[in-house]
C-alpha positions as CSV (number, residue, x, y, z in Angstrom):
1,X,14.9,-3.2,6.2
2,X,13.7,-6.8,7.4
3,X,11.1,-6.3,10.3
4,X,12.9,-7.4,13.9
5,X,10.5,-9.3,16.2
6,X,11.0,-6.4,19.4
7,X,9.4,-4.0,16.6
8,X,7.4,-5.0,14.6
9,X,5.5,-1.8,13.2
10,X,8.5,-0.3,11.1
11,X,7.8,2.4,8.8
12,X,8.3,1.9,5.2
13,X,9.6,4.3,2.6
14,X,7.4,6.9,1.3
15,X,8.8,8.8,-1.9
16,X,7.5,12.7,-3.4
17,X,5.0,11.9,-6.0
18,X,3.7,8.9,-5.8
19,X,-0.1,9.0,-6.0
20,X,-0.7,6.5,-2.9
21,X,2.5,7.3,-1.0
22,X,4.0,10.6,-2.1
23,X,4.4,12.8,0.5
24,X,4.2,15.8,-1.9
25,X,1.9,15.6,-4.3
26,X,-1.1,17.9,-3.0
27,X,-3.8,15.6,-5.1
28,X,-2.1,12.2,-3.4
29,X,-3.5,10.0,-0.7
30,X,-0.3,10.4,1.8
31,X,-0.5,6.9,2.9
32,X,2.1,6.1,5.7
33,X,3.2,2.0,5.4
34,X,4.2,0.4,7.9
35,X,5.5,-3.6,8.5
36,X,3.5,-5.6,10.6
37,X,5.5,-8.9,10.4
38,X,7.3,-10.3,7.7
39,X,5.1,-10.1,4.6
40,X,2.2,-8.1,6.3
41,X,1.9,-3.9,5.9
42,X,-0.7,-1.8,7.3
43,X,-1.4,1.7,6.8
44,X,-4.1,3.4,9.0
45,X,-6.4,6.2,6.8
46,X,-8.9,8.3,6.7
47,X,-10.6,8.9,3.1
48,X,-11.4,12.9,2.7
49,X,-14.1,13.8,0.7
50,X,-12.7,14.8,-2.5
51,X,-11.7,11.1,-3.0
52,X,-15.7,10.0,-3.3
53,X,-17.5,9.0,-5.8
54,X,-20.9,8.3,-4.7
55,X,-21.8,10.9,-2.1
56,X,-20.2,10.1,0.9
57,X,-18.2,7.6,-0.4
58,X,-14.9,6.4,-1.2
59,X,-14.2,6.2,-5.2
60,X,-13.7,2.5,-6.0
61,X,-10.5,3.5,-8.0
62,X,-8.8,4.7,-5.2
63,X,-10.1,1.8,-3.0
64,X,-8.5,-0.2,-5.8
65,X,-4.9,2.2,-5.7
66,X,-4.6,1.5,-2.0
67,X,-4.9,-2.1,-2.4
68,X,-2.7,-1.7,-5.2
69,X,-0.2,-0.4,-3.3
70,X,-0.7,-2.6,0.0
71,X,0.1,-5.7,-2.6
72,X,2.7,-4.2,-3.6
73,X,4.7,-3.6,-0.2
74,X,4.2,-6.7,0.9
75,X,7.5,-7.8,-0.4
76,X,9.5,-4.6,0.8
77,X,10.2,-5.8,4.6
78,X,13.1,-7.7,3.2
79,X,14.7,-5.2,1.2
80,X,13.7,-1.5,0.3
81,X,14.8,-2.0,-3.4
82,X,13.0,-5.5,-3.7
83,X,10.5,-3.5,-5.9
84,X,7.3,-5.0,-8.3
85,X,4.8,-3.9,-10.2
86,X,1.1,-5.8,-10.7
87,X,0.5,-8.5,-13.0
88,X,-3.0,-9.0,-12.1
89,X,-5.6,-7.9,-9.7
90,X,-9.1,-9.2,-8.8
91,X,-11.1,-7.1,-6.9
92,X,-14.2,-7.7,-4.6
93,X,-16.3,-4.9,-3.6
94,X,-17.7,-6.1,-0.4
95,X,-19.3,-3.2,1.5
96,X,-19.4,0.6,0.6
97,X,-16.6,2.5,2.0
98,X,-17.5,5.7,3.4
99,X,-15.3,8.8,3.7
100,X,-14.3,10.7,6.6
101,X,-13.6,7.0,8.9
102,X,-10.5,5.5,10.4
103,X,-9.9,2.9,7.9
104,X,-7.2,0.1,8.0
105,X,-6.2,-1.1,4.9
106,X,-4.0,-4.2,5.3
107,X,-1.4,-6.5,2.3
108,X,0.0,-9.5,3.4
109,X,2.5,-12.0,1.0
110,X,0.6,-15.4,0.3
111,X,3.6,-16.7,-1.6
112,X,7.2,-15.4,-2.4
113,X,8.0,-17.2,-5.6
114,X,10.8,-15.0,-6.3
115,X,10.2,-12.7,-9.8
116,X,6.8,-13.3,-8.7
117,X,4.4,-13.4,-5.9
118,X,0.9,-13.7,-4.7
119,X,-0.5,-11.8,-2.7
120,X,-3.4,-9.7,-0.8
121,X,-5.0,-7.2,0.7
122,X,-8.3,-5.9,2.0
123,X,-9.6,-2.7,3.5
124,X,-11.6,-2.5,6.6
125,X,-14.2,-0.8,8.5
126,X,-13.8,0.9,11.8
127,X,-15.7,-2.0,13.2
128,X,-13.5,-4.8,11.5
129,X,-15.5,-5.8,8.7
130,X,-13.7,-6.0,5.1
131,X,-15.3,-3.9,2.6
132,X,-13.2,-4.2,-0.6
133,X,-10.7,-7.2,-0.8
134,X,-8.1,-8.1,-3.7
135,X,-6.3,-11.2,-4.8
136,X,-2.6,-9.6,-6.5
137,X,-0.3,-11.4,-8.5
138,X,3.0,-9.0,-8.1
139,X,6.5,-9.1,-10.7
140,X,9.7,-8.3,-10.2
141,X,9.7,-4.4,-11.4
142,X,11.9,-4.2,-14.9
143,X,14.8,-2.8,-14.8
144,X,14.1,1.1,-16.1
145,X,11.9,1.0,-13.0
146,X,14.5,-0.3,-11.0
147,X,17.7,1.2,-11.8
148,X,16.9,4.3,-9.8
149,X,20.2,5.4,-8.7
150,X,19.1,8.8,-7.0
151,X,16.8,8.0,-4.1
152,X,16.9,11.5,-2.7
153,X,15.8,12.8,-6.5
154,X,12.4,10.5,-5.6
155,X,12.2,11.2,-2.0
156,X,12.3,7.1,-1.3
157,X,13.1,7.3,2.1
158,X,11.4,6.8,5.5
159,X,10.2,10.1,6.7
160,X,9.9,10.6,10.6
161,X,6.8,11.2,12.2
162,X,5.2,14.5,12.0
């Protein structure tokens, strides 16, 4: 699943019930993932409401889940079972992020050290500016994580566009 140079915006797996990325769980975010380049994913979204905290604002736990998850599948363009789990995340609340926007949220590998890696990933304002950024040390995920034998059981696939 390695990201080829003529297209470079590949769509990641998504699976059923993930909270960030399941595409059926009716209290998940739905986030689509897509490669940018090697070690760089991007997922374009829009914050409903019901996600707030302060009125008309995105919760800063779910900020924090989507950067959680943009950290995360930084190291998936290589291999789609290359799969870790976080270590250690430091947050920065920059700006409030308000709900009902086009929001990119961005993760890009800062170093592949093999059970490990560091990594990052901010998301932005329509305009550009970085409201919420996060510093992510990433592990190798242990094996009863890993040894998922039945994808289609998860739904770990890559869905087509709707």
């Amino acid at each position: 699943m390695g990201v080829h140079p003529a297209n470079a915006r590949q769509k990641q797996p998504n699976s059923r019930m993930c909270f960030v990325c399941g595409l059926e769980n009716e209290s998940g975010l739905l986030a689509k993932f897509y490669n940018e380049a090697p070690g760089k994913v991007r997922v374009d979204w829009t914050a409903p409401e019901c996600y707030q905290g302060y009125p008309g604002h995105l919760h800063g736990g779910i900020a924090a889940a989507l950067l959680d998850e943009a950290a995360g599948r930084t190291v998936l363009g290589s291999d789609p079972m290359r799969l870790f789990v976080t270590m250690k995340m430091e947050i920065r609340y920059r700006k409030p992020v308000p709900v009902g926007v086009p929001l990119v949220i961005r993760g890009e590998m800062i170093r592949d050290r093999g059970r490990f890696a560091e990594t990052r990933a901010s998301i932005q304002l329509p305009d550009g500016t970085v409201a919420v950024e996060a510093e992510v040390l990433v592990a190798e995920a242990p094996a009863e994580i890993t040894n998922i034998t039945d994808l289609d059981r998860i739904g770990w696939r890559v869905y087509p566009e709707e």
